[in-house]
N, C-alpha and C positions, 0 to 999 in steps of 0.2 A: 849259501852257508847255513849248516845246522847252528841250535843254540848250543846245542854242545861243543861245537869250534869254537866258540867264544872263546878269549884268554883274557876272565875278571882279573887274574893278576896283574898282567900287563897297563891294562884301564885303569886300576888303582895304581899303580907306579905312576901312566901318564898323570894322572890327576896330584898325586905328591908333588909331581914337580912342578905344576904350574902355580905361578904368583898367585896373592887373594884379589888381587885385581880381577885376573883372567878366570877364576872360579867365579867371580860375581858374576863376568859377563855371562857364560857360561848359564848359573844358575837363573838369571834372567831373560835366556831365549828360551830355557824349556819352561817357567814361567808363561813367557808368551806365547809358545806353543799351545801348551795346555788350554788358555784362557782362548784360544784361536778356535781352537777344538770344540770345546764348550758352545761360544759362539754360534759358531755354526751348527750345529746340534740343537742349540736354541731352535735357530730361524727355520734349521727344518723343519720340527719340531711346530712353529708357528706356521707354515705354509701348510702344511699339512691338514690341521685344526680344522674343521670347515664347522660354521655356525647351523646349530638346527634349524633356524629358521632357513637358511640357507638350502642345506641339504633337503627340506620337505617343500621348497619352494613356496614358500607363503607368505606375505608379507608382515611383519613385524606389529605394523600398526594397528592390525584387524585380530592380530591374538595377544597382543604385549598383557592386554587387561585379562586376560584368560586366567584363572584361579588356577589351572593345571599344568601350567608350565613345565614341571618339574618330573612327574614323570612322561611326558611328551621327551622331552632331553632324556630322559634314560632310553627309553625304545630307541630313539634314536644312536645312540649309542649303543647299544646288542647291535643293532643293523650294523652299524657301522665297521663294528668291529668284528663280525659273521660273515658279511655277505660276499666274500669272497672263499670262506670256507664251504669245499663242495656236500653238499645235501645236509646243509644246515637245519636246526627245526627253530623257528623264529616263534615259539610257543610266546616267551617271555615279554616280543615286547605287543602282542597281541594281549600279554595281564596287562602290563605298564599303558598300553589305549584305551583298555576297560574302564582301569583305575581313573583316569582322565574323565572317562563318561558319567562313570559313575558318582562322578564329583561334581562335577556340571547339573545331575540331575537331582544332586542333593542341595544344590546354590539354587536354579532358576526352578526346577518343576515340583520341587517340592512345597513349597507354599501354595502353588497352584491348586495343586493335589489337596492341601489339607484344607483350603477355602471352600473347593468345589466337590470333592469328593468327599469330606470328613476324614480324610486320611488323618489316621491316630497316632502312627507307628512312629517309634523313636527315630530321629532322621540319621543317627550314625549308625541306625543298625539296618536301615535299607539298603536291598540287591539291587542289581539291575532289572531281574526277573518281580520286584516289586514296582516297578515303574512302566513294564510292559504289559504286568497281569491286568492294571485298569483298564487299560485302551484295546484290549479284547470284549469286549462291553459296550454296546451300542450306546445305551440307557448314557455312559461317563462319555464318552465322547461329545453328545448332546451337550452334556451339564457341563463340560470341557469349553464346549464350543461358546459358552458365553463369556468366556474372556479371551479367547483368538480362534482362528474361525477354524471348521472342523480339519479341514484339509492338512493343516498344522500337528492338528491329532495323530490323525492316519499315516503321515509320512513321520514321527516320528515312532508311530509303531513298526510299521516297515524297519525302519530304522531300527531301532532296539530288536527284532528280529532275528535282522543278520550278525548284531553284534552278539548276542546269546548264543547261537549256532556257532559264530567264530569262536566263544570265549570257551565253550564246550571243546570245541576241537584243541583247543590249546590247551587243556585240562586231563581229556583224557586222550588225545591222539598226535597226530605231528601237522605243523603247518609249515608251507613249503615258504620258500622265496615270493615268489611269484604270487600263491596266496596272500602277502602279508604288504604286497604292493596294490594288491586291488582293493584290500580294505584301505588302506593308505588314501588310497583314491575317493573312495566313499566318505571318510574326514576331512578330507585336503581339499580334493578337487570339486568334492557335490559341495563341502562346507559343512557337512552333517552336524560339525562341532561347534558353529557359531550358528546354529538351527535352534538348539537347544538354549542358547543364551537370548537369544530374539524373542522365542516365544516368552519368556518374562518380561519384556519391554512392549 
């Protein structure tokens, strides 16, 4: 049947003639209906949801105190909501893990920096590419090395590294899927991100 076969006249005849009785009943199955619909639409809705900490497999208790929560939950979300889109550019949430780094390195290695280095600079207007320039420098990593030991230096230069090269490519070119799971890997799986919170304890 078209909706144009429809006969609303007929419907509102039937409905004239029914009791207020059978109009209530009526009016409270499609009430139920409705709220049945709802419902479930909810729960799918919740089944769906999956928790970041969930989807990046990490456990709760080793990042809950993480200062960057927040946009870690957003990358994750671009992901989430992209990565079934064919030749996505996952540029954004490659900003959104920066933004993460760069936060972490303005909490724990910044004090570092300005005890051991003299580091001057205002801390909300430090780059990332401000926390790599030092440990290009033998001479700082020495002077580094007297409150955690050099090795700690070096891998987080390594470290800062490949996230400058990543944050470049997201800036000025495209990053694939696949790309934005191996960095993933280098936060998540090496820990890169709870590296930088160590090294100040």
């Amino acid at each position: 049947m078209k909706f144009s076969d429809i006969d609303f006249s007929r419907i509102k005849e039937m409905m004239d003639n029914l009791s207020d009785e059978d109009k209530e009943k009526l009016n409270d199955m499609a009430d139920q209906m409705v709220h049945k619909m709802k419902d479930s639409s909810m729960e799918e809705s919740e089944e769906e949801e999956i928790d970041f900490y969930e989807f990046l497999h990490i456990d709760p208790e080793e990042y809950s105190d993480l200062p960057v929560l927040d946009p870690i939950e957003q990358a994750c979300d671009i992901e989430m909501y992209y990565q079934d889109v064919q030749d996505s550019d996952f540029s954004a949430c490659i900003l959104y893990y920066s933004k993460a780094i760069l936060k972490l390195l303005r909490n724990y290695v910044y004090p570092i920096y300005q005890a051991r280095l003299s580091f001057s600079m205002n801390v909300n207007t430090t780059t990332l590419f401000n926390y790599l320039q030092p440990l290009m420098i033998e001479e700082n990593i020495h002077a580094l090395s007297q409150a955690i030991s050099s090795e700690h230096w070096i891998d987080l230069r390594e470290f800062l590294q490949q996230v400058c090269m990543m944050l470049s490519r997201a800036e000025y070119d495209f990053v694939h899927y696949e790309e934005l799971q191996t960095f993933k890997s280098l936060l998540f799986d090496e820990k890169k991100l709870l590296m930088i919170k160590e090294i100040a304890q």
